[in-house]
C-alpha positions in Angstrom: 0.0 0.0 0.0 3.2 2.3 0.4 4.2 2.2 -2.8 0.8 3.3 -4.6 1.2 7.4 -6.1 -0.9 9.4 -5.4 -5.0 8.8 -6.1 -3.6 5.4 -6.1 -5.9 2.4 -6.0 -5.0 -0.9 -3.9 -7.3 -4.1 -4.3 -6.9 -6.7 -1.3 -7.8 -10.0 -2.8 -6.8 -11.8 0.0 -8.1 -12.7 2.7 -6.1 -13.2 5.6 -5.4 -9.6 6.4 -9.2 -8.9 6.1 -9.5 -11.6 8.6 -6.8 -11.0 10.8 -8.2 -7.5 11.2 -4.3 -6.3 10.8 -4.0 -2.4 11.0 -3.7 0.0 8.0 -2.3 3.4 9.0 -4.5 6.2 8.1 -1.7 8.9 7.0 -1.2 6.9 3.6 -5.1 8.2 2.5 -3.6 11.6 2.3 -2.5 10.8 -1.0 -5.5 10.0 -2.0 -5.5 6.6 -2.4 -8.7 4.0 -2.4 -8.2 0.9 -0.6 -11.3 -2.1 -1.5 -11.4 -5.6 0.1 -12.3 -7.8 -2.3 -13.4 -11.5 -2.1 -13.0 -13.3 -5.3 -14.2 -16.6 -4.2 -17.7 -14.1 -3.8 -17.3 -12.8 -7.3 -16.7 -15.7 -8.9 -19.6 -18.1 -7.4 -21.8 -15.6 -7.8 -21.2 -15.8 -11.6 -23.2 -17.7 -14.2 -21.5 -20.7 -15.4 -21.1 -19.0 -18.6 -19.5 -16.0 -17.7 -16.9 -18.0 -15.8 -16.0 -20.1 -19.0 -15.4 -16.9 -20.3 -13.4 -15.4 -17.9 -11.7 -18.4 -17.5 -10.9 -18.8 -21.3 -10.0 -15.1 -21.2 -8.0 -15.3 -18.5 -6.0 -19.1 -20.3 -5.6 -16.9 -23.5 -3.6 -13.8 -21.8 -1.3 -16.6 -20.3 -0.9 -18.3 -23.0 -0.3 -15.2 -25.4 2.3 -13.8 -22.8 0.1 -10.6 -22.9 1.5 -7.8 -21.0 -1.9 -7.1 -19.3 -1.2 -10.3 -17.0 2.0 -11.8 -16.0 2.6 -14.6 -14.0 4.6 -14.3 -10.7 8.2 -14.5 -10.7 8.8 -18.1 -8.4 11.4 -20.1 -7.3 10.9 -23.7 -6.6 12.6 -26.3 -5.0 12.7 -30.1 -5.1 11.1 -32.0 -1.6 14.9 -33.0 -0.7 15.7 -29.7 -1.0 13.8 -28.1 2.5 16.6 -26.5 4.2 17.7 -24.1 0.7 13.9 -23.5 0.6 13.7 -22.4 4.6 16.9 -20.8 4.1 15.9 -18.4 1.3 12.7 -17.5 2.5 14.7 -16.6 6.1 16.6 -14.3 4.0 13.6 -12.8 2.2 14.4 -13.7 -1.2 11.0 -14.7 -1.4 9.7 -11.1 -1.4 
């Protein structure tokens, strides 16, 4: 939420901070941001089946083209004999 400009709009689509109740400091709305919680699980289900074939097709075909409007996140994986690397570069914040 720090990093929005200013009249900047941040969409929460998780839950867990929603949940958790976690605090959002006030002083960043003086730049005018917007700040919406939004539940997809409740957007979704409350589509028709045929509008979600769509999105989802949509959504396949932006992947699948590379488009620029949707990029998949940067990951790094690692193999199941491979824990300690993984615990060590998420300890280091790599993971960020």
């Amino acid at each position: 939420v720090r990093c929005l400009g200013y009249r900047g709009r941040f969409l929460e689509i998780g839950k867990f901070d929603l949940a958790s109740n976690n605090k959002l400091g006030m002083e960043i709305f003086l730049k005018e941001i917007t700040f919406h919680g939004v539940l997809l699980d409740g957007v979704i289900g409350g589509m028709s089946p045929v509008l979600r074939e769509e999105m989802y097709n949509f959504l396949n075909k932006q992947l699948k083209d590379r488009a620029k409007a949707i990029n998949p996140l940067v990951r790094k994986t690692f193999q199941t004999d491979q824990l300690e690397e993984a615990f060590r570069y998420m300890a280091a914040g790599k993971h960020i």
